[in-house]
C-alpha positions in Angstrom: 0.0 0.0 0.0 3.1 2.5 0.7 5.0 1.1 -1.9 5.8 4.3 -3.2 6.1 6.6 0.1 8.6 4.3 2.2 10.3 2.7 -1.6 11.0 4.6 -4.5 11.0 8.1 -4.6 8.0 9.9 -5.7 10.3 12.9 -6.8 13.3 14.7 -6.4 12.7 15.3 -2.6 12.6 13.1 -0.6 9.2 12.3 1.8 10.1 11.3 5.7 6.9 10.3 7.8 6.5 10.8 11.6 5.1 8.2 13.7 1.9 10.2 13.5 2.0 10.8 9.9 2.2 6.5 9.3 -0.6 6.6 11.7 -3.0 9.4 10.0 -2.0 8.0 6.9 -3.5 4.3 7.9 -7.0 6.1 9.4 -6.5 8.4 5.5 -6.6 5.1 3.3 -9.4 3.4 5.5 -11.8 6.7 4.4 -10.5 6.5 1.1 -8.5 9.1 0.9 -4.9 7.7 0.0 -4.8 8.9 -3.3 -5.4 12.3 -2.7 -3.0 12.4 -0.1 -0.6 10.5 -2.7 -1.0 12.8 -5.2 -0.8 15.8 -2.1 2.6 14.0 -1.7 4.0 14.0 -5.2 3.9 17.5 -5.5 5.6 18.5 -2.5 8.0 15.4 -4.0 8.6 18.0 -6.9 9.8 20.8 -5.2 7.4 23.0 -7.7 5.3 24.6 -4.3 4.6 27.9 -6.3 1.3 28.9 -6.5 -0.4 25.5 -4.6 -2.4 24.8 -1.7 1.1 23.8 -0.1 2.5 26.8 1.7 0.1 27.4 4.2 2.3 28.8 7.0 1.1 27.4 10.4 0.3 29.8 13.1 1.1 29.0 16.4 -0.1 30.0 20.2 3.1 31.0 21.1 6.0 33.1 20.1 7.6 30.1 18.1 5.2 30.7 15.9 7.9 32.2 12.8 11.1 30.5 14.3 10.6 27.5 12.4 7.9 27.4 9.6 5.9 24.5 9.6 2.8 24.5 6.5 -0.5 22.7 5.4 -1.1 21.5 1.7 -4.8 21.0 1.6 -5.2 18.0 -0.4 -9.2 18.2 0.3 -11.5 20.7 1.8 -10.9 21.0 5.8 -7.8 17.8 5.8 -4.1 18.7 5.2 -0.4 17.4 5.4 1.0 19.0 8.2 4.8 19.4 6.8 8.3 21.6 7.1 12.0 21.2 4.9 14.1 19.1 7.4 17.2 17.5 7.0 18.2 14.1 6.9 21.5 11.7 5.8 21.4 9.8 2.8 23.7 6.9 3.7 24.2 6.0 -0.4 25.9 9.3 -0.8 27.6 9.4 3.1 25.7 13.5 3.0 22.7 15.5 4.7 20.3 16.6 2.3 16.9 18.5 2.7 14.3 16.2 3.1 10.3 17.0 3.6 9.1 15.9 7.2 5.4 15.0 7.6 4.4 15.5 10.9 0.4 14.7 10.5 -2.2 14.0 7.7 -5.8 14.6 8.3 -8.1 17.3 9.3 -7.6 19.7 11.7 -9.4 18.3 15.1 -7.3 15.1 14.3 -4.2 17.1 14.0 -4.8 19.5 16.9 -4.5 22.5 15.6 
């Protein structure tokens, strides 16, 4: 079912999944919504955020709010990837590299924001 989010890459950045996200993204393909969250995921894959539901800046309770930007891309009306550029090490090229971390998928009461 995650062939394509945990195997081969879906483009030229490269999709990491909390423990949440995995979660959400179970409860997300049981109300048939994987495919819109796949195809959510290929376009942050692409890099190509200009323009999209995708940079939705997340507003925070707190003065951490603009520290370190964290966004939604709606892939439906009301439900969202919750998301932010991270970094991570790519052990077939021994290097960091930026990396897109999903934090949660759903809608907002189920994210809790």
């Amino acid at each position: 079912m995650f062939k394509y989010l945990l195997g081969e890459p879906l483009g030229p950045w490269k999709i990491i999944l909390s423990q949440q996200a995995m979660e959400d993204l179970g409860t997300e393909n049981a109300q048939s919504n994987f495919e819109s969250v796949r195809r959510k995921f290929s376009e942050l894959a692409s890099g190509d955020w200009a323009g999209k539901k995708i940079l939705h800046r997340v507003k925070w309770d707190n003065s951490l709010s603009y520290r370190i930007p964290v966004f939604k891309a709606f892939y439906k009306a009301q439900h969202f990837i919750l998301w932010q550029i991270d970094t991570a090490f790519d052990e077939r090229f021994g290097k960091d590299y930026q990396v897109i971390k999903v934090w949660a998928i759903g809608n907002p009461k189920n994210v809790g924001i």
